[in-house]
ROKOL-611304 format. One record per residue (C-alpha): y, z, x; residue number from 1; residue in three letters. Coordinates in steps of 0.5 Angstrom, whole numbers, padded with zeros to 4 digits, m for minus. Layout:
REM residues N
<north = Y, up = Z, east = X, nr = NUM, rest = ALA>
...
This chain:
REM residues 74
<north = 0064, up = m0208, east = m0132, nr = 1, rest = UNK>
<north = 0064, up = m0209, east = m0125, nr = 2, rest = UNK>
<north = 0071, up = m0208, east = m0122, nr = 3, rest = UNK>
<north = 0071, up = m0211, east = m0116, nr = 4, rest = UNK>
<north = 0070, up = m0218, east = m0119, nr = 5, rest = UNK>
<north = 0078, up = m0222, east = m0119, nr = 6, rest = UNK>
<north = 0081, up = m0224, east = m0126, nr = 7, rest = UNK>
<north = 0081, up = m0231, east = m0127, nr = 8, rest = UNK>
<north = 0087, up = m0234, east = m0131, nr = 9, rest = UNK>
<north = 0085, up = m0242, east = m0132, nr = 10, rest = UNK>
<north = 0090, up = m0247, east = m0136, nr = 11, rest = UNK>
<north = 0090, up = m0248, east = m0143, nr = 12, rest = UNK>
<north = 0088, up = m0255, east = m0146, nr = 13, rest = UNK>
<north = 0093, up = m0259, east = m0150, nr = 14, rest = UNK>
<north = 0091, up = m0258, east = m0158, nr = 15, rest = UNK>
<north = 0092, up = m0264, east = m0163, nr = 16, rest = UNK>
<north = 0097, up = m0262, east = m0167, nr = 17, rest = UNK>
<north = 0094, up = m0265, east = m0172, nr = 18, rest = UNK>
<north = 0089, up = m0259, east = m0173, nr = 19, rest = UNK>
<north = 0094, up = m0254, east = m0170, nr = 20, rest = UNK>
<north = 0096, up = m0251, east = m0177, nr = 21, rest = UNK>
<north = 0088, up = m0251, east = m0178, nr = 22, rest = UNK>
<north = 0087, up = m0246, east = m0172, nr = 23, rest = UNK>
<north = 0093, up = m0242, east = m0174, nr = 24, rest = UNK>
<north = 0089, up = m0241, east = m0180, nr = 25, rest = UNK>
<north = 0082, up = m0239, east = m0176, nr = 26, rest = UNK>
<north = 0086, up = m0235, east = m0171, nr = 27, rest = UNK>
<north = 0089, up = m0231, east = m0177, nr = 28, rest = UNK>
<north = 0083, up = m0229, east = m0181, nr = 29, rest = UNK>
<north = 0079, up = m0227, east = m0175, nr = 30, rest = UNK>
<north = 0085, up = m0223, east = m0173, nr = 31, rest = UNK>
<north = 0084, up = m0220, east = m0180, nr = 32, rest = UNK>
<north = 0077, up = m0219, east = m0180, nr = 33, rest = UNK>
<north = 0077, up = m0216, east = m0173, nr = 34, rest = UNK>
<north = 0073, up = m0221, east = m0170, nr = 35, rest = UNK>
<north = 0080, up = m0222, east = m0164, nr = 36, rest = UNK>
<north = 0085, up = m0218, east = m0163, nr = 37, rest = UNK>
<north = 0093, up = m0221, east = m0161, nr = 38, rest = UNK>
<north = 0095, up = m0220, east = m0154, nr = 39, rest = UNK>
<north = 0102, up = m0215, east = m0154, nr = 40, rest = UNK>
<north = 0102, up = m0217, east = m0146, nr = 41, rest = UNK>
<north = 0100, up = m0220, east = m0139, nr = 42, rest = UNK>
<north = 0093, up = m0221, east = m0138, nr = 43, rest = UNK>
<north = 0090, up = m0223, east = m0132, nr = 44, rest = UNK>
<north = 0084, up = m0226, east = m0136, nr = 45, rest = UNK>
<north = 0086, up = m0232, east = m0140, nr = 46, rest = UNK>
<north = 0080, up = m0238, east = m0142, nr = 47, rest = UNK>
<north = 0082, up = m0244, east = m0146, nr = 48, rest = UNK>
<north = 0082, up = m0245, east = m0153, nr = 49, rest = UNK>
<north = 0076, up = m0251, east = m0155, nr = 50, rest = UNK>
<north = 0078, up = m0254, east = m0162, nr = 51, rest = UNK>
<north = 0071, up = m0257, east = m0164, nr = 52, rest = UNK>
<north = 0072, up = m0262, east = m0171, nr = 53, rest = UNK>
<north = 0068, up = m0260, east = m0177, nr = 54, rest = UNK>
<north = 0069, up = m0264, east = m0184, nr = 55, rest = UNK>
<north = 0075, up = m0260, east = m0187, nr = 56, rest = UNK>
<north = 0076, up = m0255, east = m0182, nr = 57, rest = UNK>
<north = 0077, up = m0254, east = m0174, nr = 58, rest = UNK>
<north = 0071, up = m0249, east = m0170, nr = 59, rest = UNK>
<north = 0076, up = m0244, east = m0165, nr = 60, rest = UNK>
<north = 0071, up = m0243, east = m0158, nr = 61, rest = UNK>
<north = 0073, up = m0240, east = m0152, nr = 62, rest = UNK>
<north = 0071, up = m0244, east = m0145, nr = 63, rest = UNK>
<north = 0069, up = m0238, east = m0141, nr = 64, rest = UNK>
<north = 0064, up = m0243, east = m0136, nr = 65, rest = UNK>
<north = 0069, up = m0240, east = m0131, nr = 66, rest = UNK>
<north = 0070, up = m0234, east = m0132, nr = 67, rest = UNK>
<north = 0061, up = m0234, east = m0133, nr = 68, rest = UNK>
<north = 0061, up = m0236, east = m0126, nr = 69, rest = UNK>
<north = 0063, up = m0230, east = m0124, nr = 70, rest = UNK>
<north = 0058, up = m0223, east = m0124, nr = 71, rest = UNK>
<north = 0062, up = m0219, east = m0129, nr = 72, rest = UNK>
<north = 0057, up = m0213, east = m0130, nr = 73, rest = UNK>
<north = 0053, up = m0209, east = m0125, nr = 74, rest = UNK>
């Protein structure tokens, strides 16, 4: 990873609260299954959660368009 690139922290998009039991859910099970990992402190990377509507479930994604704009690797 290259070190000189800056953090980019982007705002976070509003979630219908219609679905927002149906993420929690998502982010638990990921969480379980070792897919993701909470955050226990600040961090200087944040990319905002994209709900995607599926028949009876929500698809959880992350837009990392900004932070892909950067050059992360050497």
């Amino acid at each position: 990873i290259d070190k000189e690139v800056q953090p980019v922290a982007q705002r976070f998009r509003r979630v219908p609260f219609r679905v927002r039991k149906n993420i929690e859910e998502q982010l638990k099970k990921d969480e379980e299954l070792g897919v993701i990992e909470k955050a226990t402190g600040a961090t200087l990377w944040v990319s905002p959660l994209v709900v995607v509507p599926k028949p009876g479930q929500v698809r959880v994604c992350i837009d990392m368009s900004c932070q892909s704009s950067n050059r992360l690797y050497k």
